[in-house]
PADO-714987 format. One record per residue (C-alpha): x, y, z; residue number from 1. Coordinates in Angstrom, 2 decimals. Example, Ala and Ser with C-alpha at 12.3 -4.5 7.8 and 13.67 -1.06 7.14 Angstrom:
<rs>
px=12.30, py=-4.50, pz=7.80, k=1
px=13.67, py=-1.06, pz=7.14, k=2
</rs>
This chain:
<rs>
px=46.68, py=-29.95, pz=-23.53, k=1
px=44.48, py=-27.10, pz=-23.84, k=2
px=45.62, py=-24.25, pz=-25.98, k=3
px=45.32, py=-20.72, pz=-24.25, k=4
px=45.05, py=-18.33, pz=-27.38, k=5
px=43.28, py=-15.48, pz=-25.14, k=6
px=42.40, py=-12.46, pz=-27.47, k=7
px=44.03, py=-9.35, pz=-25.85, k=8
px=43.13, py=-7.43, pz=-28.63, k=9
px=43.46, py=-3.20, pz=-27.97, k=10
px=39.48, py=-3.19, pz=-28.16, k=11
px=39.75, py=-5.90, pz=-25.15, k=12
px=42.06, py=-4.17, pz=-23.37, k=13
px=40.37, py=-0.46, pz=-23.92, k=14
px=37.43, py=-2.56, pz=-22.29, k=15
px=39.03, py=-3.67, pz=-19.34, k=16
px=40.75, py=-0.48, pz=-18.70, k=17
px=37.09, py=1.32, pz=-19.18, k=18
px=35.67, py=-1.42, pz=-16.41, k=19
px=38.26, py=-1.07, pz=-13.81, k=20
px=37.66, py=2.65, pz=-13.89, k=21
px=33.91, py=2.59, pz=-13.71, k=22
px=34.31, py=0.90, pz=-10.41, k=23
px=37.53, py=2.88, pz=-9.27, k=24
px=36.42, py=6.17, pz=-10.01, k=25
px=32.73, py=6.56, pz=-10.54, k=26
px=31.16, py=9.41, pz=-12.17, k=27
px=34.42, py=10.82, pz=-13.17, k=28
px=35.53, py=11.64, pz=-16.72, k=29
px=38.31, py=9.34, pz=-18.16, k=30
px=39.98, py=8.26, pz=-20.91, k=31
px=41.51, py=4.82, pz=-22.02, k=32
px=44.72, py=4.21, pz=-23.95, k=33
px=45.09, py=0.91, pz=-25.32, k=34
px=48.70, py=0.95, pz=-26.73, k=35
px=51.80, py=1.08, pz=-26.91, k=36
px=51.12, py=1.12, pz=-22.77, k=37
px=47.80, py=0.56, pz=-21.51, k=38
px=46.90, py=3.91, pz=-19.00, k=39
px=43.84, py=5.27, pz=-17.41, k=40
px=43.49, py=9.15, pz=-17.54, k=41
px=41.53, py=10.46, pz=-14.95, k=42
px=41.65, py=14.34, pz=-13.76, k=43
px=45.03, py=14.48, pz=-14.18, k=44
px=46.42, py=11.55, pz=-13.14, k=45
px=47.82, py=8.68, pz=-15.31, k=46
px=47.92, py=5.14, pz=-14.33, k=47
px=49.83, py=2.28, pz=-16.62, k=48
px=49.22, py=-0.67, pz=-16.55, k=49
px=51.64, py=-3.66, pz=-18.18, k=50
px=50.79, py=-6.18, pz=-20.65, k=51
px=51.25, py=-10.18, pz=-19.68, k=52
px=53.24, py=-12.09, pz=-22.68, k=53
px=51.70, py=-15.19, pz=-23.95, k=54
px=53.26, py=-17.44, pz=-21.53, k=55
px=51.90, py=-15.60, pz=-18.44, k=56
px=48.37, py=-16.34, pz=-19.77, k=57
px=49.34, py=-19.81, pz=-20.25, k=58
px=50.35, py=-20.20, pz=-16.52, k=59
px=47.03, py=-18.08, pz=-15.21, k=60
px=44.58, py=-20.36, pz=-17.11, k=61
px=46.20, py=-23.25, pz=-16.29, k=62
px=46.78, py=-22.77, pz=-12.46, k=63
px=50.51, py=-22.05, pz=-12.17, k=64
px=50.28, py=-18.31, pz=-12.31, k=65
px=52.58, py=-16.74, pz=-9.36, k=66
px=50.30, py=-15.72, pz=-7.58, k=67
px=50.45, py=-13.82, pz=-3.96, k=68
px=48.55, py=-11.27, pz=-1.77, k=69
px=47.66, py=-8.40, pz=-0.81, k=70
px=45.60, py=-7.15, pz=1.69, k=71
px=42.24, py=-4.98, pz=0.41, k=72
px=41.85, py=-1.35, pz=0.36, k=73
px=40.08, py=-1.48, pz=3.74, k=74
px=42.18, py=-4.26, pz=5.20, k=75
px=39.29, py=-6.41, pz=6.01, k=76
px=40.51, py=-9.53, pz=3.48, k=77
px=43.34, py=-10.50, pz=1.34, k=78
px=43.19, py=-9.99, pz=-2.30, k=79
px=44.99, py=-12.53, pz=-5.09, k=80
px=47.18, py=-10.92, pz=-7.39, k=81
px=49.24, py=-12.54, pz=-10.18, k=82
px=52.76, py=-11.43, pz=-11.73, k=83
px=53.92, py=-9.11, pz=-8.94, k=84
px=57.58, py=-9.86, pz=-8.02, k=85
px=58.62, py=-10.05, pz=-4.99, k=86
px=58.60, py=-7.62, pz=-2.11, k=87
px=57.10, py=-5.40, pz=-4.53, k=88
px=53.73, py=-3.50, pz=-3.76, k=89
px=50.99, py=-3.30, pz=-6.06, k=90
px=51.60, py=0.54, pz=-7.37, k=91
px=54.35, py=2.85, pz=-7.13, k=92
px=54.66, py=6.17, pz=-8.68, k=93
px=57.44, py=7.23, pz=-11.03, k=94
px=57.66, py=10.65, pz=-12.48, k=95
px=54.20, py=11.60, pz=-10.85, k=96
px=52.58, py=8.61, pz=-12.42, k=97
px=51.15, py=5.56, pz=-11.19, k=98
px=52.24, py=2.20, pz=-12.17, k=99
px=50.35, py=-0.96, pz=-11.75, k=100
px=53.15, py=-3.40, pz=-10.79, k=101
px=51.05, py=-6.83, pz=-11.33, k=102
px=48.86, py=-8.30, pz=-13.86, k=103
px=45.40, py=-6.79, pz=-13.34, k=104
px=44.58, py=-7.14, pz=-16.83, k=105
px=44.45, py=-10.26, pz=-18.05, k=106
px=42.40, py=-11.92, pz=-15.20, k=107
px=39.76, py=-8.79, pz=-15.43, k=108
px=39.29, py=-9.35, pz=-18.88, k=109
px=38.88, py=-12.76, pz=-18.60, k=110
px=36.65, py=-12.80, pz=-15.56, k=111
px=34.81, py=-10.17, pz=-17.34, k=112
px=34.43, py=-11.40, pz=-20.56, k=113
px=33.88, py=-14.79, pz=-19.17, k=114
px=36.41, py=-15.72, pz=-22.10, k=115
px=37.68, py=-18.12, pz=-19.89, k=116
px=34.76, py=-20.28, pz=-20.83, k=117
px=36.09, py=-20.94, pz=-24.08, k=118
px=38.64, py=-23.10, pz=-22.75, k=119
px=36.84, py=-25.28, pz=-20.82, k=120
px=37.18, py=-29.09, pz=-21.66, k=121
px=34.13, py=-30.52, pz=-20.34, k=122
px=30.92, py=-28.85, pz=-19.40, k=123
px=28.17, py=-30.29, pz=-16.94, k=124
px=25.22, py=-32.37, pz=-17.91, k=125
px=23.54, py=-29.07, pz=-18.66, k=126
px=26.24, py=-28.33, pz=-20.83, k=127
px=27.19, py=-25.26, pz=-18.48, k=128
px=30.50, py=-24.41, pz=-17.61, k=129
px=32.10, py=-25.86, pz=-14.21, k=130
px=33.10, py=-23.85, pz=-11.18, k=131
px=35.75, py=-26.25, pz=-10.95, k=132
px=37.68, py=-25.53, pz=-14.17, k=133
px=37.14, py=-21.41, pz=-13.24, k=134
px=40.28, py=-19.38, pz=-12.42, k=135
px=38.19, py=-18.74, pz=-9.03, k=136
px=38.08, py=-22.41, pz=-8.17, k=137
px=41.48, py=-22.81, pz=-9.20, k=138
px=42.93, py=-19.54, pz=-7.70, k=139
px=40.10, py=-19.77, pz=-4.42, k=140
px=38.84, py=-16.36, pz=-4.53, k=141
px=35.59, py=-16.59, pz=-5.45, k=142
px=34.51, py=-15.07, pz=-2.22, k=143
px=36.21, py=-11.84, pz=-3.82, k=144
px=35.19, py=-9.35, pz=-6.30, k=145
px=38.64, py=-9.37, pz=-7.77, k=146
px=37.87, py=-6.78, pz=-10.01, k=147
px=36.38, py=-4.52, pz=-7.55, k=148
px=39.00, py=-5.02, pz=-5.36, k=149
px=41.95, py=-4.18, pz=-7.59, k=150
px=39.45, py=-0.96, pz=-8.45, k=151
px=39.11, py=0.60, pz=-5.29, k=152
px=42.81, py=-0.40, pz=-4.36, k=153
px=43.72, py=1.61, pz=-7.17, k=154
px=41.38, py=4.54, pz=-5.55, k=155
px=42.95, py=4.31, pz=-2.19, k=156
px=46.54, py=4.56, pz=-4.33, k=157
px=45.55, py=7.40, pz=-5.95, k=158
px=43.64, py=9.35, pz=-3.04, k=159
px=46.48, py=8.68, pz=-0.71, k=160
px=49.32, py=9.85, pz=-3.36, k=161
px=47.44, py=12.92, pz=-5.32, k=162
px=45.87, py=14.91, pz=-1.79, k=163
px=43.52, py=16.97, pz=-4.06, k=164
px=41.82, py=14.03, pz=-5.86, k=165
px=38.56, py=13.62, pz=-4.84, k=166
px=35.97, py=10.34, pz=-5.47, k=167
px=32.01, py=10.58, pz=-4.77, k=168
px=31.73, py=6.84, pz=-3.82, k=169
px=28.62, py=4.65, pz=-5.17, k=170
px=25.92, py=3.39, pz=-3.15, k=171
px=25.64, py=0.22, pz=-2.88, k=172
px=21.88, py=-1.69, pz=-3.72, k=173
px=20.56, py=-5.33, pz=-2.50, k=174
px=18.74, py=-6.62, pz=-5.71, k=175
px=16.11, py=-9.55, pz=-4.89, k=176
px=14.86, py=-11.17, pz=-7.90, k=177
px=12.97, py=-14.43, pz=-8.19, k=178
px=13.16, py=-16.86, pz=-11.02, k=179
px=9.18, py=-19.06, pz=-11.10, k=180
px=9.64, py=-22.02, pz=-12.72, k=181
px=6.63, py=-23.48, pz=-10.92, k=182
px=3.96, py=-20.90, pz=-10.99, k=183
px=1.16, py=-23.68, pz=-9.79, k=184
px=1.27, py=-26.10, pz=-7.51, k=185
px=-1.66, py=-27.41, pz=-8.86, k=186
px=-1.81, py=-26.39, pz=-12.70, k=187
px=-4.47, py=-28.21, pz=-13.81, k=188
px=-6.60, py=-31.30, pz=-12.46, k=189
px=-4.05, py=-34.42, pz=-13.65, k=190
px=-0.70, py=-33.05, pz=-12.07, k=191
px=-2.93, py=-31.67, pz=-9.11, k=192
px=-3.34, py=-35.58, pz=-8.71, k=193
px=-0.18, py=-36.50, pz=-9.11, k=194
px=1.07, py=-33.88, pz=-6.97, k=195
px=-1.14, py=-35.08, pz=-4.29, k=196
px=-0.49, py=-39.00, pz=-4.59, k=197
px=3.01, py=-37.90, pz=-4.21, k=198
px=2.72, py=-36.80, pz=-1.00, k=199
px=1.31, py=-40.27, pz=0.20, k=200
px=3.20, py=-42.84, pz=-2.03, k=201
px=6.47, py=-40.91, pz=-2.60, k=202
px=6.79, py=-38.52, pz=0.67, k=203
px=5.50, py=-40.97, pz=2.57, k=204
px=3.63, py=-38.18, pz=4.43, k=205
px=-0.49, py=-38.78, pz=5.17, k=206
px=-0.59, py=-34.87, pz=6.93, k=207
px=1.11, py=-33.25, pz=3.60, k=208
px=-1.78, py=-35.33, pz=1.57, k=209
px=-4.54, py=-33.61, pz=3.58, k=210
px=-2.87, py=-30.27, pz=3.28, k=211
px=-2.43, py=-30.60, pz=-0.13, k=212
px=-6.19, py=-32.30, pz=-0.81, k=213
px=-7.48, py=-29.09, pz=1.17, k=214
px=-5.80, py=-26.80, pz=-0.66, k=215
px=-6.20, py=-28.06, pz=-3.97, k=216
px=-9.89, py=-27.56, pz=-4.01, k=217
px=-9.40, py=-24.39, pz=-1.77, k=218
px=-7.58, py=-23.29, pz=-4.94, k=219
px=-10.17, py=-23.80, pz=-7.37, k=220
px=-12.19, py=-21.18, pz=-5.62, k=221
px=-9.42, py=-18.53, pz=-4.59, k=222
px=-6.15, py=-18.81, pz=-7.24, k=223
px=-3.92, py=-17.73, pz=-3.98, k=224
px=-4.70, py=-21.04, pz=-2.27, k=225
px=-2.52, py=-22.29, pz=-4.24, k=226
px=1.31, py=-22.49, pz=-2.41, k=227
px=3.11, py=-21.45, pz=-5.12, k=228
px=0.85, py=-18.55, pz=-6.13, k=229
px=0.48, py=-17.53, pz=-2.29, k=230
px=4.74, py=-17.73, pz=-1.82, k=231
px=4.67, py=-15.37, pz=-5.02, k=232
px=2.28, py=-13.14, pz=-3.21, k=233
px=4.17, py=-13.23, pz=-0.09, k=234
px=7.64, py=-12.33, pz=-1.63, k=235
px=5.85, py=-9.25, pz=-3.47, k=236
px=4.33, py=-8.05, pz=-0.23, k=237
px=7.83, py=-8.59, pz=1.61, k=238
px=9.79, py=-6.76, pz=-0.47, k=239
px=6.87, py=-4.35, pz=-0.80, k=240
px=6.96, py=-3.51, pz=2.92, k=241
px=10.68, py=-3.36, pz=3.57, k=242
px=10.95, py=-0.35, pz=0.34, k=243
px=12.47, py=-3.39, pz=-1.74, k=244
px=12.13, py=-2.71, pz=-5.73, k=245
px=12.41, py=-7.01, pz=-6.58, k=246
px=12.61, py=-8.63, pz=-10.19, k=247
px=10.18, py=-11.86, pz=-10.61, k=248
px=11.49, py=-13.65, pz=-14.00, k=249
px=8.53, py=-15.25, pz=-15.53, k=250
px=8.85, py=-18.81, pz=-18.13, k=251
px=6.59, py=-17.82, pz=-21.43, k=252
px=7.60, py=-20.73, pz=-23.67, k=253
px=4.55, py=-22.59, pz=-25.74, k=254
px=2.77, py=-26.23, pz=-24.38, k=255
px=5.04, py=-28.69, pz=-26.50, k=256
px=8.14, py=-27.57, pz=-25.43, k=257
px=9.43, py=-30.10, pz=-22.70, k=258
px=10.60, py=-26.91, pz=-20.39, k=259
px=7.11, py=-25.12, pz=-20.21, k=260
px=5.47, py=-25.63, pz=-16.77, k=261
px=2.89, py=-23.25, pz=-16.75, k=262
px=0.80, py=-21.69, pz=-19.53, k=263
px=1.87, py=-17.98, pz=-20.20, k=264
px=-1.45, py=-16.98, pz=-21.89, k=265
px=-3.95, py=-18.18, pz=-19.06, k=266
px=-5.75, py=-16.04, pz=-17.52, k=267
px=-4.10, py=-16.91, pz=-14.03, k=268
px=-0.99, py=-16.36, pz=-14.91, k=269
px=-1.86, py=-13.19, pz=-16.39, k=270
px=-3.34, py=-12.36, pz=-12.94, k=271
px=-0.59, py=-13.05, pz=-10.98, k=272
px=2.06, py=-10.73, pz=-13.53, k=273
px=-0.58, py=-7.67, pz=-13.08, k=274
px=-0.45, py=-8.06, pz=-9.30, k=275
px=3.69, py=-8.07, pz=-9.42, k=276
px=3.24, py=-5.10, pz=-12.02, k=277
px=0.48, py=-3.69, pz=-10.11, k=278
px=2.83, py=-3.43, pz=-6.62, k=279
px=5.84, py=-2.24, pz=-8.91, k=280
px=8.05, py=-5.32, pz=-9.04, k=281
px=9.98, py=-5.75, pz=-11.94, k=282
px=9.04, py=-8.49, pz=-14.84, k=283
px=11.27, py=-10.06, pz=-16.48, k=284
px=12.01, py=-13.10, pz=-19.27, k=285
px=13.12, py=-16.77, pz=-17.31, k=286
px=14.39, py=-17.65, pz=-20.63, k=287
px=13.59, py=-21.63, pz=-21.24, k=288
px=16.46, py=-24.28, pz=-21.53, k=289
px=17.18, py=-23.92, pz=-25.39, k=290
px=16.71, py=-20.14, pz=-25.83, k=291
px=20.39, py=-19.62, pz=-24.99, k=292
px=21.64, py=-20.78, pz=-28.38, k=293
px=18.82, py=-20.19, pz=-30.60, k=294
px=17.60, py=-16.67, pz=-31.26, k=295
px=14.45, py=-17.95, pz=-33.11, k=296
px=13.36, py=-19.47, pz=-29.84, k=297
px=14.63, py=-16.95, pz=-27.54, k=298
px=12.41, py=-14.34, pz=-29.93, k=299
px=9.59, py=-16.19, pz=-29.66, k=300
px=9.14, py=-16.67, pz=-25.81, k=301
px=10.12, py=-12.77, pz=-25.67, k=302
px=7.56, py=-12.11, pz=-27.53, k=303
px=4.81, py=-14.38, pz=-25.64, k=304
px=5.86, py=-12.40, pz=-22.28, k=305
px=5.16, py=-8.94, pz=-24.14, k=306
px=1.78, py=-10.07, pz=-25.14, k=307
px=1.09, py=-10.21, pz=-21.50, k=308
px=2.88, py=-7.50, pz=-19.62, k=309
px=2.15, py=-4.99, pz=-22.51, k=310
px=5.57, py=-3.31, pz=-23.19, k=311
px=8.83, py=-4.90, pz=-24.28, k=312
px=10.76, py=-7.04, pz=-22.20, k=313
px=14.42, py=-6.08, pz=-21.93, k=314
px=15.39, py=-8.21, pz=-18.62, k=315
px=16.03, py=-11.82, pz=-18.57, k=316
px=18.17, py=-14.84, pz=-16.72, k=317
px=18.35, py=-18.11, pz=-18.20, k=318
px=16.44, py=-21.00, pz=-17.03, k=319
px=19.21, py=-23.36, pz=-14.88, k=320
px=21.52, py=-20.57, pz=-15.48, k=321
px=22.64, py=-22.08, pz=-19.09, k=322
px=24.85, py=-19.61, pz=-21.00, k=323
px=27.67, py=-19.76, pz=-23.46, k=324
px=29.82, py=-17.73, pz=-24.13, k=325
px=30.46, py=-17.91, pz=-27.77, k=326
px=26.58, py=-17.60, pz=-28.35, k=327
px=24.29, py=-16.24, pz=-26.10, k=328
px=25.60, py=-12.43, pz=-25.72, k=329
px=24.53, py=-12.57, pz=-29.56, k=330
px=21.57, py=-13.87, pz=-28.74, k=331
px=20.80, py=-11.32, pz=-26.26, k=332
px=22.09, py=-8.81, pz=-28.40, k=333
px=20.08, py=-9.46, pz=-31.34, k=334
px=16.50, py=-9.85, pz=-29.55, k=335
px=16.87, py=-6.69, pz=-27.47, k=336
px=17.77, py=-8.04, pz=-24.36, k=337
px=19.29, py=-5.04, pz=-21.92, k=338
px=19.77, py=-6.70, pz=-18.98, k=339
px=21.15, py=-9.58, pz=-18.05, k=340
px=21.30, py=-11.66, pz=-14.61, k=341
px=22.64, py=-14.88, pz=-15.14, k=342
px=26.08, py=-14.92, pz=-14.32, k=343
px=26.77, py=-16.67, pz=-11.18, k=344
px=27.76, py=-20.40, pz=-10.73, k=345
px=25.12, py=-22.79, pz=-9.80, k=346
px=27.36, py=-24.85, pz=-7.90, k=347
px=29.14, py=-22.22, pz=-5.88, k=348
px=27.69, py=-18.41, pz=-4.84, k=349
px=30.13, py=-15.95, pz=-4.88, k=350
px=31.64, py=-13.93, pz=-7.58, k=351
px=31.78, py=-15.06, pz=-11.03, k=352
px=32.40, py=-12.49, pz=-12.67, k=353
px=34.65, py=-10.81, pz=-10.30, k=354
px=32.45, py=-8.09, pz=-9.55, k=355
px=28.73, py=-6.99, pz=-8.23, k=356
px=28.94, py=-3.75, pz=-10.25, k=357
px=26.79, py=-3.74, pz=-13.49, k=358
px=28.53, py=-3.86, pz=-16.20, k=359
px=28.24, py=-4.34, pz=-20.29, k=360
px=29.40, py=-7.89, pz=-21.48, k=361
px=32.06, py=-8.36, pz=-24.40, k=362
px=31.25, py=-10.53, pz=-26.94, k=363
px=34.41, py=-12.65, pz=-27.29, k=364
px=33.48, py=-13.97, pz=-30.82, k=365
px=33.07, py=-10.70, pz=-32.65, k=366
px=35.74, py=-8.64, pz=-30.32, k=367
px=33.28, py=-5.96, pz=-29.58, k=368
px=31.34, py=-4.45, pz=-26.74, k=369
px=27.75, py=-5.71, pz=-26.22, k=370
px=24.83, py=-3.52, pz=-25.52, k=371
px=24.07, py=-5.94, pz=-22.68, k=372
px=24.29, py=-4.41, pz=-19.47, k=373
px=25.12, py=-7.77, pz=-16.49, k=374
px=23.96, py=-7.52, pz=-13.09, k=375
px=25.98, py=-10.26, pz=-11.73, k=376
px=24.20, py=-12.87, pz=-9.82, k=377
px=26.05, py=-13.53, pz=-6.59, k=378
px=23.85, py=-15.90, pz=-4.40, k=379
px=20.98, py=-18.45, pz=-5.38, k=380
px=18.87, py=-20.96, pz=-2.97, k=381
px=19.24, py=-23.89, pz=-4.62, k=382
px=22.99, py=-23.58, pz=-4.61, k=383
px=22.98, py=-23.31, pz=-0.98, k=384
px=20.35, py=-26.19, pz=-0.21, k=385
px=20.67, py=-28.70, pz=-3.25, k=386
px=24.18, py=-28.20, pz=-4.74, k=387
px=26.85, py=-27.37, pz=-1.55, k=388
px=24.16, py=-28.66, pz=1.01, k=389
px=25.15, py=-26.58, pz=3.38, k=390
px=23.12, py=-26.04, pz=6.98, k=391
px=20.72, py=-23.14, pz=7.43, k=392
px=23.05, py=-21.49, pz=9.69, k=393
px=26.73, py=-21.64, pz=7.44, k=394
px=24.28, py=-20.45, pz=4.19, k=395
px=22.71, py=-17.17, pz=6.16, k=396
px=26.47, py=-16.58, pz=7.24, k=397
px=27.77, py=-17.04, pz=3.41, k=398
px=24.87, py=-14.65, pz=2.72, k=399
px=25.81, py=-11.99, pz=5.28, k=400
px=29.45, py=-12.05, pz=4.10, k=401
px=29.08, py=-11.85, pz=0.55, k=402
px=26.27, py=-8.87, pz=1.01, k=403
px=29.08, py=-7.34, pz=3.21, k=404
px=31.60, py=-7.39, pz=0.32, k=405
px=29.49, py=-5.88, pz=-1.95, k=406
px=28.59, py=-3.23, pz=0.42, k=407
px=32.12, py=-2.86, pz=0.92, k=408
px=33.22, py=-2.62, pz=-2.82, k=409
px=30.23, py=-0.77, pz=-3.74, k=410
px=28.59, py=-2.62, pz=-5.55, k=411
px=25.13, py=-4.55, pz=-5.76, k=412
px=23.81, py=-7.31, pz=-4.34, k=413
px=21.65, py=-9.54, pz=-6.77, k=414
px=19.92, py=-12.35, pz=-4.95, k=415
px=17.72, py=-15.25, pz=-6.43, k=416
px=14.73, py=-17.17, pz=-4.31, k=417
px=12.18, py=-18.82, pz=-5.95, k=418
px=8.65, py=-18.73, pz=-4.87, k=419
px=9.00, py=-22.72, pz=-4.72, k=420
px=11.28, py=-22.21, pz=-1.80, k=421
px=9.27, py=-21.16, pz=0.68, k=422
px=6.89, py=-24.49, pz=0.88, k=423
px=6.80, py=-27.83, pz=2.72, k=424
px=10.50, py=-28.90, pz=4.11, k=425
px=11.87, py=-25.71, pz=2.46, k=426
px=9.87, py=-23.53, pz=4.60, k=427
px=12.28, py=-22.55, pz=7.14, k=428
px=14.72, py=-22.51, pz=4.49, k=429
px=13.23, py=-19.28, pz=3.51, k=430
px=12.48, py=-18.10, pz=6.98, k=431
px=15.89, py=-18.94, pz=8.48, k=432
px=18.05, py=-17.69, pz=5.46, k=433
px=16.28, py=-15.36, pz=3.50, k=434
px=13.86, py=-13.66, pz=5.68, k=435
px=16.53, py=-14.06, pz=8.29, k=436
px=18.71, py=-11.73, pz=6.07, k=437
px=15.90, py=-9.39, pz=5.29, k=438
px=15.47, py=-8.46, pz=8.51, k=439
px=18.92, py=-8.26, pz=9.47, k=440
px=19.28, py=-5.58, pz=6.29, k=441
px=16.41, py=-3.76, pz=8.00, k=442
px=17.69, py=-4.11, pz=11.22, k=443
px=20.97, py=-2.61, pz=10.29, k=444
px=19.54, py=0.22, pz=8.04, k=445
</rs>
């Protein structure tokens, strides 16, 4: 029996308050209160919010929150909410003042926070937490920015009941980033063979052999023979031409360790960085497998990466997404990190944090704020492909309706494809999904 001790402290509660109203009224002055009744200020108007008792959080973690719907500010979808009796709406307003009739609270902060992390009783092999033990597996909304909903329902409320209150929406942004594990198909002259006999003995395949004999020694002569280098290329130019400002996370851990794939300090990867920086892209850390709990190591592979690009390196995701929750924001906190893109579930794309605004993390251990500022990750290739196998068609469509939530809710979209996706059988992966959906953004603009 797992023990739901959730820390609703007034700092965590001033947090969630300050979240929800960064999304519901955006560039507006506010203020929080945390107790005795939680309220948003804003120009004016007060909104209160209640407080779930110990036993409601019990139910919500576990699955057996009440739980019903409502549909979303712009009717398009219907929203979960928890602890709203029955045939009551969401807000009402007594005495000139809104109330917020259902728990919004609790399952923001712990969305959020990703506090509900803590509880988990068995992690993958990776030792990441499962999509199956989150409250959007359990609840089925991960299709939803919760958060964002509740947040611009709480807009419409407000607009609809106070005529002269007046919200400057945001603008929505598609982020592409692109994590390269593999920077090299052919690294150096032993894997290149290995790479090659693998395409006879393993993938059975006598044309891929050729291709990859031919291009092997094409890339000795020209570095952007090689596929991996050329799909890098070709993702900078795409996102070059279509006005596209894209974030390429590079690895920049030292030979020994069992997680480094390419050398940071050769001189061809230090070509292919200057021609991302050189175009504008963004640079960022692909943290290896063990920085997420250890700060020394974390430190050092920062520091490798600044050797090379020339200026600190504040942006990161975590190699195979690992993160916990207890650790890494301290981590990240402690080596500088600014900017964070790892939270999304590698077995599921949708929303795990509940929204595709950025936002600053909470560090759960220490009951503070962090300096951290997440840009939730909401779709990645390999969870299409490898983990939900899913056809081609059914992953641009999951694509095209997640974007259109974000859109919707204002917020970002923050997309991962890596530069090993575009080769061999994957090819039309990336032309049938993601430059599918490029176009269609282009198309629609």
């Amino acid at each position: 029996m797992v023990d739901y001790k959730m820390n609703m402290s007034l700092e965590a509660i001033a947090y969630t308050l300050r979240c929800i109203a960064d999304v519901a009224f955006p560039k507006m002055e506010f203020s929080v209160v945390s107790s005795p009744v939680p309220k948003i200020v804003v120009d004016g108007v007060v909104v209160k919010f209640p407080v779930v008792a110990q036993n409601g959080i019990d139910d919500l973690f576990s699955g057996n929150a009440c739980c019903s719907e409502v549909k979303s500010f712009d009717g398009k979808v219907s929203v979960k909410v928890f602890s709203l009796a029955k045939n009551q709406e969401l807000f009402s307003l007594v005495d000139g003042e809104v109330v917020v009739n259902a728990d919004i609270l609790t399952v923001s902060f712990a969305l959020l926070s990703r506090c509900e992390e803590m509880y988990a009783s068995e992690l993958d092999k990776y030792g990441r937490f499962r999509y199956s033990d989150s409250l959007s597996c359990k609840y089925d909304f991960v299709g939803i920015p919760i958060v964002d909903e509740y947040a611009l329902l709480l807009r419409k409320f407000v607009c609809d009941n106070f005529p002269s209150f007046s919200v400057a929406p945001r603008s929505s942004h598609f982020v592409p980033t692109h994590d390269i594990d593999f920077l090299f198909r052919f690294p150096n002259f032993s894997k290149s063979v290995k790479t090659i006999a693998g395409d006879l003995l393993k993938r059975k395949s006598l044309r891929k052999f050729w291709k990859s004999f031919v291009l092997y020694f094409k890339s000795l002569r020209d570095l952007k023979s090689d596929p991996y280098v050329s799909s890098l290329h070709e993702l900078v130019n795409v996102s070059n031409e279509l006005g596209l400002n894209s974030c390429f996370y590079f690895k920049a851990l030292d030979k020994p360790d069992e997680d480094c794939t390419y050398d940071v300090f050769s001189s061809k990867t230090a070509e292919c960085i200057r021609f991302v920086q050189s175009k504008g892209m963004g640079v960022g850390l692909h943290a290896g497998l063990k920085s997420y709990h250890d700060e020394s190591q974390f430190l050092a592979e920062k520091e490798n990466l600044e050797k090379v690009v020339g200026r600190d390196v504040v942006d990161v995701r975590q190699h195979f997404l690992r993160f916990d929750v207890r650790r890494t924001p301290q981590v990240w906190q402690s080596v500088g990190v600014r900017h964070d893109s790892t939270m999304g579930f590698p077995e599921q794309e949708g929303f795990r944090c509940g929204t595709c605004h950025p936002y600053r993390l909470y560090d759960v251990e220490n009951d503070c704020v962090a300096d951290v500022v997440e840009h939730p990750l909401i779709v990645m290739d390999t969870t299409l492909f490898q983990y939900r196998n899913v056809s081609e068609t059914e992953a641009f469509d999951s694509v095209c309706n997640l974007y259109g939530r974000c859109v919707s809710v204002e917020g970002d979209f923050v997309m991962l494809w890596h530069n090993t996706t575009m080769f061999g059988e994957l090819k039309s992966w990336y032309e049938n999904v993601y430059l599918r959906f490029l176009k269609s953004l282009k198309i629609n603009c």
